[in-house]
C-alpha positions as CSV (number, residue, x, y, z in Angstrom):
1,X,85.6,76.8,63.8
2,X,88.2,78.9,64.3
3,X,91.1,77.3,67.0
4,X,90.5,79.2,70.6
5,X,93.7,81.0,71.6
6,X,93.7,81.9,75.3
7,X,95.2,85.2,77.1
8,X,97.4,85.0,79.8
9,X,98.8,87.4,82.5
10,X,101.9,85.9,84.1
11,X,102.2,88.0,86.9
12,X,104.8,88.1,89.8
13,X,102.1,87.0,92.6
14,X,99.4,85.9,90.4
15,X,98.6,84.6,87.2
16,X,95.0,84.9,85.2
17,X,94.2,83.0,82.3
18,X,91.1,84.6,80.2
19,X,89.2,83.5,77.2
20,X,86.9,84.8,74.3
21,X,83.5,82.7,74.4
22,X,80.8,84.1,72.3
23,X,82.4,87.6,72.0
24,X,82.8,88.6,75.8
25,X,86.4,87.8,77.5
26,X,85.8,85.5,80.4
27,X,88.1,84.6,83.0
28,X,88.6,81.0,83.8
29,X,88.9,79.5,87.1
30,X,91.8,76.9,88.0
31,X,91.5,73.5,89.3
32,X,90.7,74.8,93.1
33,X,88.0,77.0,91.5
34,X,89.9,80.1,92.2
35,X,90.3,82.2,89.3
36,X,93.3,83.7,90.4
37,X,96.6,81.1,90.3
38,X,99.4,82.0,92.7
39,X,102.5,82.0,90.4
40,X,104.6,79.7,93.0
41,X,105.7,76.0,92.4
42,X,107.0,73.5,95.1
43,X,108.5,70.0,94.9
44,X,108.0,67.1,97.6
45,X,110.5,65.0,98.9
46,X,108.5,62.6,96.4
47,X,109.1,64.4,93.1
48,X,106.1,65.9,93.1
49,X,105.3,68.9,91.7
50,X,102.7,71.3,93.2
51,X,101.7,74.6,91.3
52,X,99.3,77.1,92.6
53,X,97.4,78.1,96.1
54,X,99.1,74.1,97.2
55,X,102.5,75.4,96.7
56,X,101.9,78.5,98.1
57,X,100.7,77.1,101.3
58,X,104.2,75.9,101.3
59,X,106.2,78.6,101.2
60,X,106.9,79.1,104.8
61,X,107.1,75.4,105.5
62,X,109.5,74.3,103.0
63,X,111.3,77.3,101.7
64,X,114.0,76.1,100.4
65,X,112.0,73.9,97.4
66,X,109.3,76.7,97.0
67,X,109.8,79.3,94.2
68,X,107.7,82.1,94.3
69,X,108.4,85.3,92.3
70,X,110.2,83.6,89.9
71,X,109.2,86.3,87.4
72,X,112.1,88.6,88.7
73,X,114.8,86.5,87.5
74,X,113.3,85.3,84.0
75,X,115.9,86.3,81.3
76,X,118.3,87.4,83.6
77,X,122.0,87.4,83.9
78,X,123.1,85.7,87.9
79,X,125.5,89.3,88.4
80,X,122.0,91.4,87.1
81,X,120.2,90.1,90.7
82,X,122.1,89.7,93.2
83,X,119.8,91.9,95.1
84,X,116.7,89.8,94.3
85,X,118.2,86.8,95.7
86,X,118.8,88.1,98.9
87,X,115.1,88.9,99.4
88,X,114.0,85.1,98.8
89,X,113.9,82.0,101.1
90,X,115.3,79.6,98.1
91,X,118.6,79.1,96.7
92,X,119.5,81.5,93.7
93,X,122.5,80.2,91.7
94,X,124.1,80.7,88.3
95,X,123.6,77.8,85.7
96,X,126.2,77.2,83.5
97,X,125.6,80.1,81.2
98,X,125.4,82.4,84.0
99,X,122.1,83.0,84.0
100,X,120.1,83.2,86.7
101,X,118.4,79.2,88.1
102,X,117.1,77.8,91.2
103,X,118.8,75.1,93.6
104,X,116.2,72.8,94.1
105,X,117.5,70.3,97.2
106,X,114.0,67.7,96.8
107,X,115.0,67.2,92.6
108,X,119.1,67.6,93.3
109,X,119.0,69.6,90.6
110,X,119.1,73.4,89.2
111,X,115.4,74.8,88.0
112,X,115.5,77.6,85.7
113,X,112.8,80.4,85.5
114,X,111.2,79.2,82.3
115,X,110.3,75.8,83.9
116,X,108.8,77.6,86.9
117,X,106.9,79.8,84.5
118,X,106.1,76.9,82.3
119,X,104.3,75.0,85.1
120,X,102.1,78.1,86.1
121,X,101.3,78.8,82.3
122,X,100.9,74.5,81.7
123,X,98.5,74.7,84.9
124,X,96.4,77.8,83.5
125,X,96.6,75.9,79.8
126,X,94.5,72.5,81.4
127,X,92.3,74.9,83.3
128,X,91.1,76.3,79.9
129,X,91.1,73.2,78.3
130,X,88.6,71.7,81.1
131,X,86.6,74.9,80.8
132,X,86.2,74.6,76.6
133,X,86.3,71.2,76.3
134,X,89.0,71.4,73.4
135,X,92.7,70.8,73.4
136,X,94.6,74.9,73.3
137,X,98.2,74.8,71.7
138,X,98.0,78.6,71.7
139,X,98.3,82.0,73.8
140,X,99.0,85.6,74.0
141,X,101.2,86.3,77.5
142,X,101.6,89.7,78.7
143,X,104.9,91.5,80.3
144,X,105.4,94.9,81.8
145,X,106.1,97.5,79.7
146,X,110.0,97.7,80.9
147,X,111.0,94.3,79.9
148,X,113.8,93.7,77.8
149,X,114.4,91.4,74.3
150,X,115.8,89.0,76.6
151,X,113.3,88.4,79.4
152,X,110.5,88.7,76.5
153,X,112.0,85.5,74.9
154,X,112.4,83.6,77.8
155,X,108.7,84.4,78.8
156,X,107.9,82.9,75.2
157,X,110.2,79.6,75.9
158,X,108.2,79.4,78.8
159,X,105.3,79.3,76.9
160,X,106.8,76.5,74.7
161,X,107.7,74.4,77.4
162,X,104.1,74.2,78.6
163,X,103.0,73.4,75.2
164,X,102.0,76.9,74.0
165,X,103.1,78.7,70.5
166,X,102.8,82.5,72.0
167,X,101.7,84.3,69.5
168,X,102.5,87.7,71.1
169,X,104.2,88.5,73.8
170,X,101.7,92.6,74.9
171,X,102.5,94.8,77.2
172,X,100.7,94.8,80.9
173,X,99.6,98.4,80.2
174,X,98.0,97.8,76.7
175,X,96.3,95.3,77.7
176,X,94.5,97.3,80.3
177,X,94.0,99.8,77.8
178,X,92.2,97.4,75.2
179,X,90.2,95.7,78.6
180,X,88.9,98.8,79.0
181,X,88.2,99.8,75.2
182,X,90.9,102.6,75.7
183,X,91.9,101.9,72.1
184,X,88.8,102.7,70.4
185,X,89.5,106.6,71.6
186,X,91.7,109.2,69.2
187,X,94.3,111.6,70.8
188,X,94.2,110.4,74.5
189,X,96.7,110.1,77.2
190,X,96.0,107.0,79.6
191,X,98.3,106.5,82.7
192,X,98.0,103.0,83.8
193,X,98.5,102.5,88.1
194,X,99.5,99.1,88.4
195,X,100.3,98.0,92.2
196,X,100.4,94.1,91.8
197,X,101.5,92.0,94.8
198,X,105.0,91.5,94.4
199,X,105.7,94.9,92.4
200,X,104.7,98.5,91.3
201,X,104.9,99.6,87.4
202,X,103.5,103.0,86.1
203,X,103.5,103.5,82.6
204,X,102.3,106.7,80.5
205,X,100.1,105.6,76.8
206,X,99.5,107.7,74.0
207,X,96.6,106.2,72.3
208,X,95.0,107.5,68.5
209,X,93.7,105.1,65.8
210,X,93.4,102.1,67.2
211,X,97.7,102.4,68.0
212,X,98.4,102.4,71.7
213,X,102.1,103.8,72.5
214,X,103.6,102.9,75.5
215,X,105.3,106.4,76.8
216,X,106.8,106.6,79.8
217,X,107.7,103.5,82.3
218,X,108.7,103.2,85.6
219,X,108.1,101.7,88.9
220,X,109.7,100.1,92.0
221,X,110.3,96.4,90.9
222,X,109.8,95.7,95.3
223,X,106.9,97.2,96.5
224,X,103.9,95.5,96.5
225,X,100.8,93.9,98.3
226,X,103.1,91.9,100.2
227,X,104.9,94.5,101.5
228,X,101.2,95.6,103.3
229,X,100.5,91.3,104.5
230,X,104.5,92.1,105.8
231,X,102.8,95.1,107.7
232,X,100.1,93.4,109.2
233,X,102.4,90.3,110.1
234,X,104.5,92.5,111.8
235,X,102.2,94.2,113.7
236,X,100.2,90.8,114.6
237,X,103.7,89.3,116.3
238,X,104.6,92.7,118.2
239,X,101.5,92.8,120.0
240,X,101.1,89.3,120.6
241,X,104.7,89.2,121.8
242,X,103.2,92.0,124.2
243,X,100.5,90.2,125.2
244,X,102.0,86.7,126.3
245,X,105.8,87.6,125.8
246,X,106.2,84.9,123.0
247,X,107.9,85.5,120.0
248,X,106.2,84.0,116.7
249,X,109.1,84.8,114.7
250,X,110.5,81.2,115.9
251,X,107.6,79.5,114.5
252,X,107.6,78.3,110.8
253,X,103.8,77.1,111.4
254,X,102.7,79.7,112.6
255,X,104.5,82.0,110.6
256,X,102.8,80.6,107.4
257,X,98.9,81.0,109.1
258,X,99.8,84.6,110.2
259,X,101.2,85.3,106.6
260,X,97.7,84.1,105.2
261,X,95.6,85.9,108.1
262,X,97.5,89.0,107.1
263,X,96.7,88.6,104.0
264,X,93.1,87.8,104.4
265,X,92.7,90.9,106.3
266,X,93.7,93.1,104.2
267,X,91.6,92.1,101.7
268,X,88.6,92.4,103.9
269,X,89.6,96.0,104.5
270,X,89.0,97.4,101.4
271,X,85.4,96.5,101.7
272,X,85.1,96.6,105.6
273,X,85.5,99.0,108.1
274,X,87.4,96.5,110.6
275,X,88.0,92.8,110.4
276,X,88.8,90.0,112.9
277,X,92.3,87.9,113.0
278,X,91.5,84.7,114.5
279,X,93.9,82.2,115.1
280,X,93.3,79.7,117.6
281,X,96.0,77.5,118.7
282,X,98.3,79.4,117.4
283,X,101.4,78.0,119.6
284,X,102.2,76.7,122.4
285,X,103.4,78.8,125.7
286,X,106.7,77.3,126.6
287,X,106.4,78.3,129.9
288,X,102.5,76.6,130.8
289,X,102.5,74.2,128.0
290,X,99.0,75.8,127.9
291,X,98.1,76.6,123.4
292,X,97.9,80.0,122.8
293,X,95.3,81.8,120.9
294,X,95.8,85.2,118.3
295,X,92.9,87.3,118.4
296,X,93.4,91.1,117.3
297,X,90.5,93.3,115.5
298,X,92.0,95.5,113.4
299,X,90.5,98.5,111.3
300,X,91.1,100.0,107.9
301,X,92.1,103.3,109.9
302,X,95.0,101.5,112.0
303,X,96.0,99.8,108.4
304,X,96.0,103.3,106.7
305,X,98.4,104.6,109.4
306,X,100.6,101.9,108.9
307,X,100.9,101.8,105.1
308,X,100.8,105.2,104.3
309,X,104.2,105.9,103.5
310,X,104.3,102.6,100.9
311,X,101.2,104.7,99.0
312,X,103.2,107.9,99.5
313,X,106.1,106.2,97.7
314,X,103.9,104.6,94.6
315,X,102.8,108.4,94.1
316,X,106.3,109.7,94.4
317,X,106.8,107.4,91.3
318,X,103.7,108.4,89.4
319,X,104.6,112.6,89.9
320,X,108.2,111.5,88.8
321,X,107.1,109.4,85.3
322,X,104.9,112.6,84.7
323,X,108.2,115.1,85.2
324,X,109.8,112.8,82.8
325,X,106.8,113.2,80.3
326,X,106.8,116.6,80.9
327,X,102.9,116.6,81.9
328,X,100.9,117.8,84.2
329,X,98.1,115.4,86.5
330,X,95.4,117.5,84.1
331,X,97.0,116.3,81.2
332,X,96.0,112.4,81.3
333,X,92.7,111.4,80.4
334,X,92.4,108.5,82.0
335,X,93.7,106.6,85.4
336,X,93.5,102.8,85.0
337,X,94.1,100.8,88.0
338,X,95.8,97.5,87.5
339,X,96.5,94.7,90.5
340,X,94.8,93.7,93.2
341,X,96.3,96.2,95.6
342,X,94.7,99.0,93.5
343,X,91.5,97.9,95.5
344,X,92.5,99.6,99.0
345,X,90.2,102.3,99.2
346,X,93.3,105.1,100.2
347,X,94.9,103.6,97.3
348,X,91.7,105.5,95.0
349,X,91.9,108.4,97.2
350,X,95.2,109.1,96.8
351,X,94.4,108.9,92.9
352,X,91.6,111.4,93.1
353,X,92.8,113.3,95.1
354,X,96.3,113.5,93.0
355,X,94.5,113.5,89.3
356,X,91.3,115.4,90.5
357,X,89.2,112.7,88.3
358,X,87.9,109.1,89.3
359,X,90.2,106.0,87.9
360,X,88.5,103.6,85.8
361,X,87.7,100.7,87.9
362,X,84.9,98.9,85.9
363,X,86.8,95.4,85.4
364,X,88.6,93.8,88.3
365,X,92.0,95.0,88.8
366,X,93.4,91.2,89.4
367,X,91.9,90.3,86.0
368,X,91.9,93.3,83.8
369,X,95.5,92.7,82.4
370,X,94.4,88.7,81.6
371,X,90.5,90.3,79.9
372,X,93.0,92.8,77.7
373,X,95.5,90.0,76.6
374,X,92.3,87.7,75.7
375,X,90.8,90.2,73.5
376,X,94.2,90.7,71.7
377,X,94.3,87.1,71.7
378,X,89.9,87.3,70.1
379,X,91.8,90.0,67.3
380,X,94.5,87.3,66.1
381,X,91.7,84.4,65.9
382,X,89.1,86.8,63.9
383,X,86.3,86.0,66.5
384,X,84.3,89.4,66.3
385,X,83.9,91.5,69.4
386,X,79.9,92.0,69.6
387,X,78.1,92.1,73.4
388,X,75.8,89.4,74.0
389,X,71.9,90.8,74.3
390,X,70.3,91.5,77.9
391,X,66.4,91.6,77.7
392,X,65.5,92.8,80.7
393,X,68.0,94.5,83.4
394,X,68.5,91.7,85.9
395,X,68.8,94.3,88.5
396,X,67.4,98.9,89.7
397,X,70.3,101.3,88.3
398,X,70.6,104.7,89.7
399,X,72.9,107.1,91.0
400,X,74.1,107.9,94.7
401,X,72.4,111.3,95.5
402,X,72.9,113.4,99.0
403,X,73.7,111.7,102.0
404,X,74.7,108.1,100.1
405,X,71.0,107.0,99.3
406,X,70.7,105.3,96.0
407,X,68.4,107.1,93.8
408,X,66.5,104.4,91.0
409,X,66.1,105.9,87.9
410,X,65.9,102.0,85.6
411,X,63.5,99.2,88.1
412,X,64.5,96.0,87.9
413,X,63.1,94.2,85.2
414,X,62.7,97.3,82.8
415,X,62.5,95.6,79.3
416,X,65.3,97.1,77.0
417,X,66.0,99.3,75.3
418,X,65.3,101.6,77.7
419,X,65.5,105.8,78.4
420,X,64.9,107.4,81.8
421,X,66.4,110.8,82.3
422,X,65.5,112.6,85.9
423,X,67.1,116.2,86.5
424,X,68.8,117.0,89.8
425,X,70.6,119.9,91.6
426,X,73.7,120.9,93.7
427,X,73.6,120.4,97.5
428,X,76.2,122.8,98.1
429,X,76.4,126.3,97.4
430,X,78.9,127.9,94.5
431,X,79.9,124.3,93.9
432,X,81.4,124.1,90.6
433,X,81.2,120.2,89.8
434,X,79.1,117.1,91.0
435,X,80.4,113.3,91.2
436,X,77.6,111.1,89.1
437,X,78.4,107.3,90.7
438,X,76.6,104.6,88.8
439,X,74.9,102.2,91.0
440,X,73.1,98.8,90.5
441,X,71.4,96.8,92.9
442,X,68.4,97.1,95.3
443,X,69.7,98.7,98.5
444,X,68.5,101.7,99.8
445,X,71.5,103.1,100.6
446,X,74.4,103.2,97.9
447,X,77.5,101.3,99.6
448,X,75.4,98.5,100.0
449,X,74.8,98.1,95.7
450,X,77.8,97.4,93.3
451,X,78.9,100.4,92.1
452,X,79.3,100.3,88.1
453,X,81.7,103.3,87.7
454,X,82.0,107.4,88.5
455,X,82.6,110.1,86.6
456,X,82.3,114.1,87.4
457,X,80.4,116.6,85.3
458,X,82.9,119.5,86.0
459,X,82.8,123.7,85.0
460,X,79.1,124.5,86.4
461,X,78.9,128.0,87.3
462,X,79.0,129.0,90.6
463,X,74.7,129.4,92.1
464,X,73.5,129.1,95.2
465,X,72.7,125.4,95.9
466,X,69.3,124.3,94.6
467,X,69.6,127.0,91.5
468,X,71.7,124.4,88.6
469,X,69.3,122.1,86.7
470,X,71.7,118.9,85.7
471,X,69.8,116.4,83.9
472,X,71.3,112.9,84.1
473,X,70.1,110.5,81.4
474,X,70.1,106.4,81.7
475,X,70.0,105.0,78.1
476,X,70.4,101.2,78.1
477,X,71.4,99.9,74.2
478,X,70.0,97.1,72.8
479,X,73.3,95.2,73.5
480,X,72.7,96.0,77.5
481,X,75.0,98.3,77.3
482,X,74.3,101.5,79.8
483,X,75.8,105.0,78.7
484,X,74.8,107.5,81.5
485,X,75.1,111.4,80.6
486,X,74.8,114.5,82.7
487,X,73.9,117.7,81.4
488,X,74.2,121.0,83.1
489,X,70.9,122.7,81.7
490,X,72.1,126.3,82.3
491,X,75.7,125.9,80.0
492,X,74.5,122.5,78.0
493,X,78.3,121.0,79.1
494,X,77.8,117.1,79.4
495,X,80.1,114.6,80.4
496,X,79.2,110.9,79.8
497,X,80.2,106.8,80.6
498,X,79.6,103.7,78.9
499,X,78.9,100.9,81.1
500,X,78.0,97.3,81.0
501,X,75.3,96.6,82.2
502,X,74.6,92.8,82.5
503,X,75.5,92.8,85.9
504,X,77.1,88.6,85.4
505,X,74.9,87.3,88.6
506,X,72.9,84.5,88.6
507,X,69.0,84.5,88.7
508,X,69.4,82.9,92.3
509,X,71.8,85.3,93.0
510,X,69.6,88.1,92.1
511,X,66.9,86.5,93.8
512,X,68.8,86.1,97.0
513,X,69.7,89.9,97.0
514,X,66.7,91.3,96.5
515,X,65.8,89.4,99.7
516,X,68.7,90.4,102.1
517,X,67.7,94.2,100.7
518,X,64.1,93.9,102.7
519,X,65.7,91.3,105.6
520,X,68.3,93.8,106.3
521,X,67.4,97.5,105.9
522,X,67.5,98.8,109.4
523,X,70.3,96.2,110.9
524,X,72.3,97.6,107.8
525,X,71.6,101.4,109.1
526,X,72.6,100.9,112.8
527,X,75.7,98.7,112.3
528,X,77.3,101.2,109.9
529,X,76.6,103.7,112.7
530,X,78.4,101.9,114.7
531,X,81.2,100.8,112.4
532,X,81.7,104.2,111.9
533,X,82.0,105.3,115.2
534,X,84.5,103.0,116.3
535,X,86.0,103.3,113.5
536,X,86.9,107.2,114.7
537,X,87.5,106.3,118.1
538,X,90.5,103.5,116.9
539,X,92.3,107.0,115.3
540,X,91.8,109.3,118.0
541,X,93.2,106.4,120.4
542,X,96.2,105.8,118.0
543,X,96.8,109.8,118.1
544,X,96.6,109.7,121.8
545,X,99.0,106.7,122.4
546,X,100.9,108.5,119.7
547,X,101.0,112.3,121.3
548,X,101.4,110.5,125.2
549,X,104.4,108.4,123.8
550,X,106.5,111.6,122.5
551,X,105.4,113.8,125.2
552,X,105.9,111.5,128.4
553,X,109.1,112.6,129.9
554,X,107.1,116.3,129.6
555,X,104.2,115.7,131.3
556,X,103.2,115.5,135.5
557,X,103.1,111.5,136.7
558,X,99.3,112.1,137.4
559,X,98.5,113.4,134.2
560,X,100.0,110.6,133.0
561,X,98.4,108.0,134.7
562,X,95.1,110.1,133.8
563,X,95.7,109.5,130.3
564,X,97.1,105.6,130.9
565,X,93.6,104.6,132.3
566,X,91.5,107.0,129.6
567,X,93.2,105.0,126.8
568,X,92.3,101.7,128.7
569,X,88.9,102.5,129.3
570,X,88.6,103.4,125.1
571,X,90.1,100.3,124.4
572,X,88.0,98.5,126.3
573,X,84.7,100.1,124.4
574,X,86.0,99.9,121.3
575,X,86.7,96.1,121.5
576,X,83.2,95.2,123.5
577,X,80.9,98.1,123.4
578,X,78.1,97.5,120.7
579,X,76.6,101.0,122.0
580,X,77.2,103.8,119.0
581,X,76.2,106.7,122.1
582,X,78.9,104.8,124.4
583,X,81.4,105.1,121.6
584,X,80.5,108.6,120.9
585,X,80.7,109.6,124.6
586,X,84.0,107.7,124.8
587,X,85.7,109.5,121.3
588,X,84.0,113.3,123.9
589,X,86.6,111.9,126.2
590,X,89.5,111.1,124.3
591,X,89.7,114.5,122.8
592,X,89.2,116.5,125.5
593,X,92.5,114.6,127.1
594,X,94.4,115.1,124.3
595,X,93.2,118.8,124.7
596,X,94.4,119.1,127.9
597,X,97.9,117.5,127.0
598,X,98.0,120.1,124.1
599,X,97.3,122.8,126.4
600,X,99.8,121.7,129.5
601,X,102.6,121.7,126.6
602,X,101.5,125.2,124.6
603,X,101.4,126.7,128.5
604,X,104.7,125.5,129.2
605,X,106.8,126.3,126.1
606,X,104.9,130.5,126.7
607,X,106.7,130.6,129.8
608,X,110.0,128.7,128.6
609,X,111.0,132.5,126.9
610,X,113.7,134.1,129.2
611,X,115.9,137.8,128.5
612,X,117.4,137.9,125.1
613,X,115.3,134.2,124.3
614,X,117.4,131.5,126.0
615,X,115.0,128.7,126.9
616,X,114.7,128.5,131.1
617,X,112.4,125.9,132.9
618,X,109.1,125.3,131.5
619,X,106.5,125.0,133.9
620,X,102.8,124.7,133.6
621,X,100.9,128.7,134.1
């Protein structure tokens, strides 16, 4: 049997190793079961070396023997980053070639980049080796697209010093091409979105034959997920500090469990409406001696208002790489999302809204680069490529249909091969295109089910709603593989997708949520109501705050006061209140103040108009 060679994404924040077993790429989990590795290394006092989610637990702690990020100084002169050193807690110092090396106080020694890397890639190396049972001596590692001859090379001596011969050294972007069978296409132009944690790459492909060209890269080489968990952090100390008048800034301990709450949060927030911080005993109040606790709710609205100009930036870079290609958002075929930050849901909205199509999102955005290097790495050892059989689909498909009910059109269960085609119609009149999103799972409503991909079947002409006939066709393969197609009846334009649908759950698993689907139908219903809600109310009492703050000096005491204790009282239902008719009463409110602020200000700038236009004193009609 032919020698397994593994595929590796050495990322900035992360790292993913993946493998092919039986002719799928799987992705292995380390030695904490996690199957992403932080890319960060830390030595004791002892001589010990700790790789991983250990040494990142460290970072705050003991900063100056903790290497994160190392990635930005691989192959690099000590004069090419003087910048980058600046932005880290650890000691950044020429070696004696002048290239660019860590001061490691615990080993009284300089580290260079290639060991750092080396003892990520070593620790990803025995994780595969524990998952297959047989010794691996080789890999394919992946770099962004702007690398250069020398930083390639050192990412291959890296590989060497963990024991690896790298066979290739592929792109970030063609990798995510080939994980998402880009490559098999003729004549296509793929823009890859990749917002990792610690940077932000954008890279233009032109793919036909089976040749994938990387075009155009660019990117901002410090703007990333962290820069969001910064957000958070910062926000987290302000309004504690306004709360008990302590500053957690002082506090390394501290410091490190707010940087991991932040980080935890944000990641809830691309699935959840709002999420908890808790941190008890999070200090101690110098004052009482009394331990302080941290306990803020925040919502994905409040987080969109506070990252919205870090998105704005990442599409300033995507409209510039298209200027430089001289194309247009209609002219790329396909959006792939790369990175974990890709999964904030005004990340994708951005996207569609920018590129007027859905982005592929069918494999995970933390592992998609690792899946692609893995099936280059399945190329170079001959294994072939063919998809395991499904007999049966584990779990209902359907699509989402008006008012975000999932609409079965496969049961659970069906034996496959399988055809089911249902036709449906508009909801809105003279619309011109419909969004077909792929669902599996057995909730009735579609948010709750896993969604397996979108697509839009676009140019139906213009009817009243209820008049176009599209016909949308499930056709599972005898490999499990789903293509979905949708067919406007009237023109006989179709637009199709290929998913995979072996849905990768257990038969517990399945068991379990087919289950919670009957256990939770109408809890499901009234919490979302709710969510929702409050979710509204947290915006209009950020706008409020916001238009009282710049209009204060403006506005009578009374009125002010009028508006202090409306904002109170909102807060105080929109942190305890589980009543949706409460919180809808209290968002009545909270407009109709920031009405009458609107109003007092438009009355007093008509009067403000004296002869020949000079402004005299406003006052209130």
């Amino acid at each position: 049997m032919a020698e397994k060679i593994i595929g590796i994404d050495l990322g900035t924040t992360n790292s993913v190793v993946a493998v092919i077993v039986g002719d799928e790429p799987v992705v292995i989990a380390n030695q904490e079961g996690s199957r992403l590795t932080p890319s960060v290394v830390s030595w004791t006092k002892e001589k010990e070396v700790l790789v991983g989610e250990p040494a990142k637990r460290r970072a705050i702690l003991d900063p100056e023997n903790t290497v994160y990020e190392s990635k930005r100084f691989i192959g690099r002169k000590y004069e090419e980053v003087l910048d980058e050193a600046k932005r880290v807690s650890y000691k950044v110092v020429p070696d004696d070639k002048g290239d660019a090396s860590f001061e490691i106080p615990n080993l009284g020694r300089k580290v260079r980049p290639e060991e750092v890397g080396a003892q990520v890639l070593k620790k990803l190396k025995e994780a595969a080796e524990a998952y297959l049972g047989e010794k691996i001596t080789k890999a394919v590692i992946t770099v962004p697209a702007y690398f250069n001859e020398r930083q390639r090379q050192a990412t291959k001596d890296a590989g060497k010093i963990a024991g690896l011969e790298v066979l290739r050294i592929l792109n970030e972007p063609t990798a995510a091409a080939l994980a998402y069978g880009l490559d098999k296409k003729s004549d296509v132009r793929i823009l890859v979105y990749d917002f990792g944690g610690g940077t932000f790459d954008v890279s233009i492909l032109e793919v036909g034959e089976g040749v994938i060209e990387a075009k155009v890269p660019g990117g901002d080489p410090h703007l990333g997920g962290a820069n969001i968990d910064e957000r958070i952090m910062e926000w987290l100390i302000e309004e504690f500090k306004k709360e008990t008048g302590v500053d957690l800034r002082k506090d390394r301990t501290a410091l490190q469990r707010l940087k991991e709450a932040s980080e935890q949060a944000k990641k809830e927030l691309s699935f959840k409406l709002e999420t908890e911080i808790n941190l008890p005993f999070i200090t101690i109040d110098p004052s009482t001696n009394q331990p302080l606790h941290l306990q803020k709710k925040l919502t994905r609205a409040r987080l969109e208002e506070m990252i919205k100009d870090l998105i704005d930036r990442t599409m300033d870079i995507v409209k510039k790489a298209l200027e430089e290609a001289k194309l247009r958002p209609q002219d790329i075929d396909d959006v792939v999302l790369v990175g974990g930050s890709t999964r904030i849901p005004l990340v994708q909205q951005r996207i569609r809204e920018f590129f007027g199509k859905e982005p592929h999102k069918g494999v995970n955005p933390d592992e998609v680069v690792a899946v692609g290097a893995a099936i280059q790495a399945g190329v170079l050892s001959g294994e072939v490529k063919e998809i395991l059989l499904v007999d049966v689909t584990p779990l209902s498909l359907g699509v989402e249909t008006y008012g975000g009910v999932m609409t079965v059109l496969i049961p659970r269960n069906t034996p496959i091969p399988y055809r089911k085609c249902e036709t449906f119609t508009t909801a809105s009149d003279y619309q011109t295109e419909v969004e077909i999103h792929v669902l599996q799972g057995e909730r009735p409503m579609a948010k709750d089910n896993k969604s397996l991909g979108k697509f839009y079947l676009t140019g139906i002409p213009p009817a009243p709603r209820g008049v176009p006939k599209i016909e949308v066709c499930f056709d599972i393969d005898a490999d499990g593989i789903l293509h979905v197609t949708a067919k406007d009846l009237g023109t006989g334009k179709e637009q199709s997708i290929r998913v995979q649908a072996s849905s990768g759950l257990t038969q517990e698993e399945i068991e379990k949520m087919v289950k919670d689907a009957q256990l939770h139908e109408e809890e499901d219903r009234k919490k979302k109501e709710l969510v929702e809600a409050k979710n509204q109310l947290d915006q209009y009492i950020y706008n409020l705050e916001k238009t009282l703050k710049e209009n204060k000096e403006k506005l009578p005491t009374d009125m002010v006061s009028e508006i202090e204790r409306t904002i109170e009282e909102a807060r105080r239902v929109f942190e305890s209140s589980q009543d949706v008719q409460e919180v809808r009463r209290t968002i009545e409110r909270v407009l109709e103040t920031a009405g009458k602020i609107g109003s007092y200000i438009y009355q007093g700038q008509t009067t403000q108009k004296g002869e020949g236009g000079d402004v005299i004193e406003g006052k209130p009609m």
